[in-house]
Structure formats: C-alpha cells, structure tokens
C-alpha positions in Angstrom: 17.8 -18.5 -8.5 19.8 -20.1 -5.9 20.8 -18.2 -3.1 23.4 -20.4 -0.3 23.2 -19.8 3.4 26.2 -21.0 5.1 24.3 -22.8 8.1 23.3 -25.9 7.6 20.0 -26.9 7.8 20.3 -29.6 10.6 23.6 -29.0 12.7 26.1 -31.6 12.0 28.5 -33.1 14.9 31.1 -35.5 15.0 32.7 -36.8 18.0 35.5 -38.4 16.4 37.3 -39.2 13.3 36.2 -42.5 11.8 37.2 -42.4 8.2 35.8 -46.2 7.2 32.3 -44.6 7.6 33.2 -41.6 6.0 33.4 -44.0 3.0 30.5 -45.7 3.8 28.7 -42.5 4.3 29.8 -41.6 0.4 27.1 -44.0 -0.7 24.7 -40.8 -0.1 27.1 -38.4 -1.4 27.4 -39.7 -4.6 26.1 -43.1 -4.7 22.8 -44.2 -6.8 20.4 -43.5 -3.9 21.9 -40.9 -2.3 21.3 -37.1 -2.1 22.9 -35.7 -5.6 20.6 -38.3 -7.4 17.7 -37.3 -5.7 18.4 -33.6 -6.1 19.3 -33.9 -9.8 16.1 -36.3 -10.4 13.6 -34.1 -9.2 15.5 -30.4 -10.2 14.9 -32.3 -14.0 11.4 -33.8 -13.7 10.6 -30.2 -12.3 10.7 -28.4 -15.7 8.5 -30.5 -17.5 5.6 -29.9 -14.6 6.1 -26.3 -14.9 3.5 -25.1 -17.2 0.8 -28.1 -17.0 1.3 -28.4 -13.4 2.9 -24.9 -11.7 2.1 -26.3 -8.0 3.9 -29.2 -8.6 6.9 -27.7 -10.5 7.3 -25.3 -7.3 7.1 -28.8 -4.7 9.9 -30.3 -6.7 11.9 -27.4 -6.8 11.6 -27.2 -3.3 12.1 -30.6 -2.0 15.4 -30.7 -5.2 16.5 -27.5 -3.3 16.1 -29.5 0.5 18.1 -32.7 -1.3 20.9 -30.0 -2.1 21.0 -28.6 1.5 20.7 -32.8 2.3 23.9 -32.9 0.2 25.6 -30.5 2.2 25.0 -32.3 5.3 26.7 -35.3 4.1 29.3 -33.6 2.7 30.1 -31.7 5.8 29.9 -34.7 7.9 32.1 -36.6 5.9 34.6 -33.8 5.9 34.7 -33.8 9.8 34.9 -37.8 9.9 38.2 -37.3 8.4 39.7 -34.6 10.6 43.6 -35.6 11.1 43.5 -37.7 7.7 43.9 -34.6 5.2 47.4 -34.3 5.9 49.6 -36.3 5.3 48.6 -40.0 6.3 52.2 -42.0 7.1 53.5 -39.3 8.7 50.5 -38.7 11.2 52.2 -38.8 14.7 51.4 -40.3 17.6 49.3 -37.5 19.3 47.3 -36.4 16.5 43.8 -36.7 16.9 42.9 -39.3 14.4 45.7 -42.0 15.8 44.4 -41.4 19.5 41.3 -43.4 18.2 43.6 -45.8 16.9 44.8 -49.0 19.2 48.6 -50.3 18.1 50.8 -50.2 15.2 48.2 -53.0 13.5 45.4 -50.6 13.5 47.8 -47.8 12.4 48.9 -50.1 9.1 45.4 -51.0 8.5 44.1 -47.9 8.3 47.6 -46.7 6.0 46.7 -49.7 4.1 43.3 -48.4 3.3 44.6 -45.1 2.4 46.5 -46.8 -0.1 43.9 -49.2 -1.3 40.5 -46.4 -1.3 40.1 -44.4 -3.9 38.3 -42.3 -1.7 41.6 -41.6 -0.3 43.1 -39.9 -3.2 40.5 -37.3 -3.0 41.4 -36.6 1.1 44.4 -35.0 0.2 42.4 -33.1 -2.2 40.5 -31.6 1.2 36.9 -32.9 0.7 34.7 -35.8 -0.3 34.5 -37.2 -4.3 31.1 -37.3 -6.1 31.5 -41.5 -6.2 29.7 -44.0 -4.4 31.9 -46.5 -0.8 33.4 -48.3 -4.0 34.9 -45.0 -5.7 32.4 -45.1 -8.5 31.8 -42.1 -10.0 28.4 -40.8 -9.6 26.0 -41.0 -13.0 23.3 -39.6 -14.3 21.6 -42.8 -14.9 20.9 -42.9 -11.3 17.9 -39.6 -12.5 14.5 -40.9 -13.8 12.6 -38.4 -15.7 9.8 -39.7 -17.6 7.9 -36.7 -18.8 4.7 -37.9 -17.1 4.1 -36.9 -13.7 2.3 -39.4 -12.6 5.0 -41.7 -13.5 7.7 -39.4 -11.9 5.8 -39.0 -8.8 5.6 -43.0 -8.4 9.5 -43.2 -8.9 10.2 -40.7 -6.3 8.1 -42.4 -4.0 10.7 -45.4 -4.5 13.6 -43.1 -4.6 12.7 -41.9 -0.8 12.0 -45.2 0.4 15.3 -46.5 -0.9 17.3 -44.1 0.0 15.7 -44.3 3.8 16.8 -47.8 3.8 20.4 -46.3 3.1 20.5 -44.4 5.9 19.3 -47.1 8.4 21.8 -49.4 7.2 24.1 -46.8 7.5 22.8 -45.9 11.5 24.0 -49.9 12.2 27.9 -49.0 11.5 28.8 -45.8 13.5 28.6 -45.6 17.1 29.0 -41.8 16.9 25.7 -40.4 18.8 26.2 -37.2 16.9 26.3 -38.9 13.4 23.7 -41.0 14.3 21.2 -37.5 15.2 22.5 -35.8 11.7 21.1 -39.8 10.1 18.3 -39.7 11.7 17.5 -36.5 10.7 18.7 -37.4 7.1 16.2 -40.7 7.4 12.9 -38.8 8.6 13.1 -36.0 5.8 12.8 -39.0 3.1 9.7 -40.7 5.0 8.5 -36.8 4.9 9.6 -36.3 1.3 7.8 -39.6 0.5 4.2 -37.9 1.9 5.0 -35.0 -0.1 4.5 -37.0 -3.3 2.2 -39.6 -2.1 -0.1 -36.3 -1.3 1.0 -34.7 -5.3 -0.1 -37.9 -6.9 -3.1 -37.8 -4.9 -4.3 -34.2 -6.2 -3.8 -35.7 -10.2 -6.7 -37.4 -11.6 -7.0 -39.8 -13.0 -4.1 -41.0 -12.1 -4.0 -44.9 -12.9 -3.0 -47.0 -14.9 0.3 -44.4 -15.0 0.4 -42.6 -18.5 -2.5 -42.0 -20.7 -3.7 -45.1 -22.6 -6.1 -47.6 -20.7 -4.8 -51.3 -20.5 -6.4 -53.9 -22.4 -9.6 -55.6 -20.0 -8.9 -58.5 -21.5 -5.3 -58.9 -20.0 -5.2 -57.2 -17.3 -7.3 -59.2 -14.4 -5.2 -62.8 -15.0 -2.7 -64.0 -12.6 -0.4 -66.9 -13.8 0.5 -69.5 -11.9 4.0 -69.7 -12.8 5.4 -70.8 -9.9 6.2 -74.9 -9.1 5.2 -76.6 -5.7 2.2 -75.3 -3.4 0.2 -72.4 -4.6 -0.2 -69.6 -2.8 -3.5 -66.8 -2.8 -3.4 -63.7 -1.4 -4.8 -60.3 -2.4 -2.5 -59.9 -5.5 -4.3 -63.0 -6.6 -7.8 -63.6 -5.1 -10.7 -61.4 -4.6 -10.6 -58.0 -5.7 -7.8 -56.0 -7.6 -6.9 -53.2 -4.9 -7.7 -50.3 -7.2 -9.7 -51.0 -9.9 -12.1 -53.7 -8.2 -12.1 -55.6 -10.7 -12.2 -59.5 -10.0 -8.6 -61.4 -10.6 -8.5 -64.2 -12.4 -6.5 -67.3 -11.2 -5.1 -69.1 -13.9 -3.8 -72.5 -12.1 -2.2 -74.2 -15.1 -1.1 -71.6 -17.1 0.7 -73.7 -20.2 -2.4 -75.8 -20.6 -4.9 -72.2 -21.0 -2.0 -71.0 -23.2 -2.9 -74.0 -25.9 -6.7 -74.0 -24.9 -7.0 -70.3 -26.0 -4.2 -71.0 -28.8 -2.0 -68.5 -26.9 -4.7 -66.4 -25.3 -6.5 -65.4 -28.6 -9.9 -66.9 -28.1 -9.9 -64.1 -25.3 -9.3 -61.6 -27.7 -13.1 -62.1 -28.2 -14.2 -61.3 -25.0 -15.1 -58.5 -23.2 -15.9 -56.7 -26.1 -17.6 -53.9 -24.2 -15.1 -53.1 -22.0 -12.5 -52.7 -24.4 -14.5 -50.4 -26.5 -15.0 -48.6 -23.5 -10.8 -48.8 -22.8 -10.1 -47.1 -26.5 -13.0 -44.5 -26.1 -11.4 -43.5 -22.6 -8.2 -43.5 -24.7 -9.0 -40.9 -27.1 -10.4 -39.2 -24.3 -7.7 -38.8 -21.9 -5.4 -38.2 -24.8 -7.4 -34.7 -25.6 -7.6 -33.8 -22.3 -3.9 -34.2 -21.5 -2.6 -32.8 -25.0 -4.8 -29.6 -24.2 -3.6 -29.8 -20.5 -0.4 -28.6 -21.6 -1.1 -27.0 -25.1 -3.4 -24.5 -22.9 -0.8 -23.8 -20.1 2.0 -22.8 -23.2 1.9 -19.3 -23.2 1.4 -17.2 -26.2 4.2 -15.2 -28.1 7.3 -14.7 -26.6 8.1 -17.8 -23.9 8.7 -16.0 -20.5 10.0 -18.6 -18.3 9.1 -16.5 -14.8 6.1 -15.6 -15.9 4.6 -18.3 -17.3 2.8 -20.1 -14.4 1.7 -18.9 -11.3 0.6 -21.7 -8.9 -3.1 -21.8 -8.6 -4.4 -21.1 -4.9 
C-alpha cells in the first residue's frame, strides 16, 4: 500500500529557468540509470526476497519506495526549470521570466530552435516532464535487472547506485543554479547511502560467493591469461593471492603456447582432483539448503501475501 504525501522529501528550489538542463536532468527521470529504473528494479527484485528473505524484501521496498519519492524530486525540479516555457514558446514576450535570462534575438531563436528540434519539447506543452531519457528515448524495462538470486541482485544494485551517482555529478558540472545543485547533491549522497544499504544486505547472506549456487570449477578458476601484447603488467588481480578466496593465481605468460601444451587445457582436467570433488559435494550441498530455504518459508494452504513473512528481529 502506497500512501503519497504531497511534500517532498528534500525541498526542491530553482532560481531560474534553464530548460537545456531540464533535458539533461531527464536522464534521471527516465533515462537507464535514473530514478524510475532504480525504483522499478528493486520494487521487482523485492517479491522474490519476500518469503526466503522477509528483512530484505522490506529494505527493498523501502529504498524502491525512497527512488519513487527520488523520482518526484526530479520531476518537480524539471517542472520548475521550465517555468515560462509551458506556454506558448514563439510568442513568449519580452518580459516573461524565461526571456529575461535570455541575451538577444540569437539566444531567443536558439532556444525556439530547440523547442522545435527536442522532443522533450512536445511534452512541455503537455505541462510536465516525459518518461524518456536527454535524447527523447522512451524509458524501458530493460534498464530493471531481476535475477531471482539475491545475491546476484544485491551485487547489481550495488552497480546501479554507483552509476547513477556518477549521473548526478556529471549532471552538478552543467547548472550553475546553487539551488539545483543542493536538490543534486542531495539526489548524489542518497545513492552512496543506498549503496551501504546493500553492501550491508549482502553482507548478512552467507555464503554468499561465487554469486548463485553451484561452486566454480578449481581447476579454472585461479588462471589469469596473458592476453594482452607489449609489457606485462602484475598487480593483485594477477599475483599473489585472489582477494576472496585466497587461493593463489596462476600467471599464464604465453597463453596460446599452454593452450597446445595442455591440448586446449584438458591435461588440467586431471588435476586437482580433490578440490573438485570437494566443489560438486559443496554443490549438492548448497543446492538443498537453498531449495529448502525457500520451500520452508512457503506457507501452507491458502497463500496470504500479508501474512506470510514477518521480518525476523
């Protein structure tokens, strides 16, 4: 149940009309990393947390919720950046606000010409802002990621936050509007907060690596091919240790000549026989526990969506 308060939850300002970053700011209205995406993306991973994983279902729900009231912000400050605009745009006269912040008749058929040109435009005389991206894309629902294993969906909104905090400081470099920039800022530090709220989630589910269920394969997972010309390079990802498993890597220099030496890697198919026995009897295992993690958290007889969880204190 959704239940809409008309204040915002960060005061919006604008000092002025600036309709170019109105469109720019669309790109978190309904672009691919913008606040609809994010909202949508957790709102749908939310429903398959809710009976394994009832704490989690009622974060995501929460933070989809915030993205919605995120989407408002946007919207709002979009729909004040084009104050003067929503009339009638060739006609706009001389004192109107939005031409005072325009210098000379070539400033006044540029910003005609973009009118004209903007498919964001179209929608002004609508009275409000189009769910499309600064290039008058439509937004998708390709931009949601819902894999059905929270883990995985967890990692991806960890990406999704930092992404879309890179949005808004690119965004902070085009508007000199002080105001704007607070309702940004704002905007920007709620996705570096977001971004601990799932880092902290994933943290709570273990095991939690390698994402999904089934173990990788020992004998393929430690190598790192050289498949780059000119000087090598080492660094962590390469040398020493692998950062979660501890295992040691293995630095494969010339990688076509060990591709014919192990006749395309199968001698090491022989190897590490223990360790892979281990990886499929850790395979079965997690398998069991995860089926009967949600098998045991189905409730019995008639399905009773509000009752069907409560988060475990």
């Amino acid at each position: 149940m959704f239940h809409h308060i008309k204040e915002l939850q960060f005061n919006a300002r604008v000092s002025k009309p600036d309709p170019r970053f109105a469109t720019l700011l669309l790109e978190q209205f309904g672009g691919a990393n913008g606040e609809l995406a994010a909202a949508m993306q957790y709102f749908q991973q939310a429903f398959g947390a809710k009976m394994p994983h009832p704490d989690k279902y009622d974060m995501l729900m929460d933070i989809a919720t915030e993205e919605f009231s995120h989407l408002e912000i946007v919207g709002a400050t979009i729909q004040m950046l084009l104050k003067g605009v929503n009339g009638d745009l060739k006609n706009a006269a001389e004192e109107s606000e939005i031409m005072q912040v325009m210098n000379g008749k070539a400033a006044k058929e540029s910003l005609i010409h973009e009118g004209i040109a903007n498919p964001q435009f179209y929608v002004i005389s609508g009275g409000g802002p189009a769910l499309t991206n600064s290039q008058g894309i439509p937004w998708c629902a390709s931009y949601t990621n819902s894999n059905g294993d929270l883990t995985v969906d967890l990692r991806t909104n960890l990406a999704s936050e930092s992404r879309a905090k890179l949005v808004y400081e690119h965004l902070l470099k085009f508007t000199d509007d002080q105001y704007v920039k607070e309702t940004l800022r704002f905007l920007m530090s709620r996705e570096v907060a977001h971004f601990e709220m799932f880092q902290a989630a994933l943290d709570t589910i273990q095991p939690n690596y390698p994402p999904g269920v089934l173990q990788s394969d020992p004998r393929f997972t430690t190598q790192y091919f050289n498949l780059s010309g000119g000087e090598t390079v080492r660094g962590p990802w390469n040398e020493g240790n692998m950062p979660i498993t501890g295992k040691s890597w293995d630095f494969i220099e010339n990688p076509v000549e060990h591709v014919k030496k192990t006749n395309g890697l199968e001698t090491e198919q022989n190897s590490k026989k223990q360790e892979l026995e281990a990886s499929f009897a850790m395979d079965k295992k997690l398998s069991k526990a995860k089926s009967e993690e949600v098998k045991s958290a189905e409730p019995e007889g008639v399905a009773e969506w509000s009752k069907a969880n409560k988060v475990k204190k």
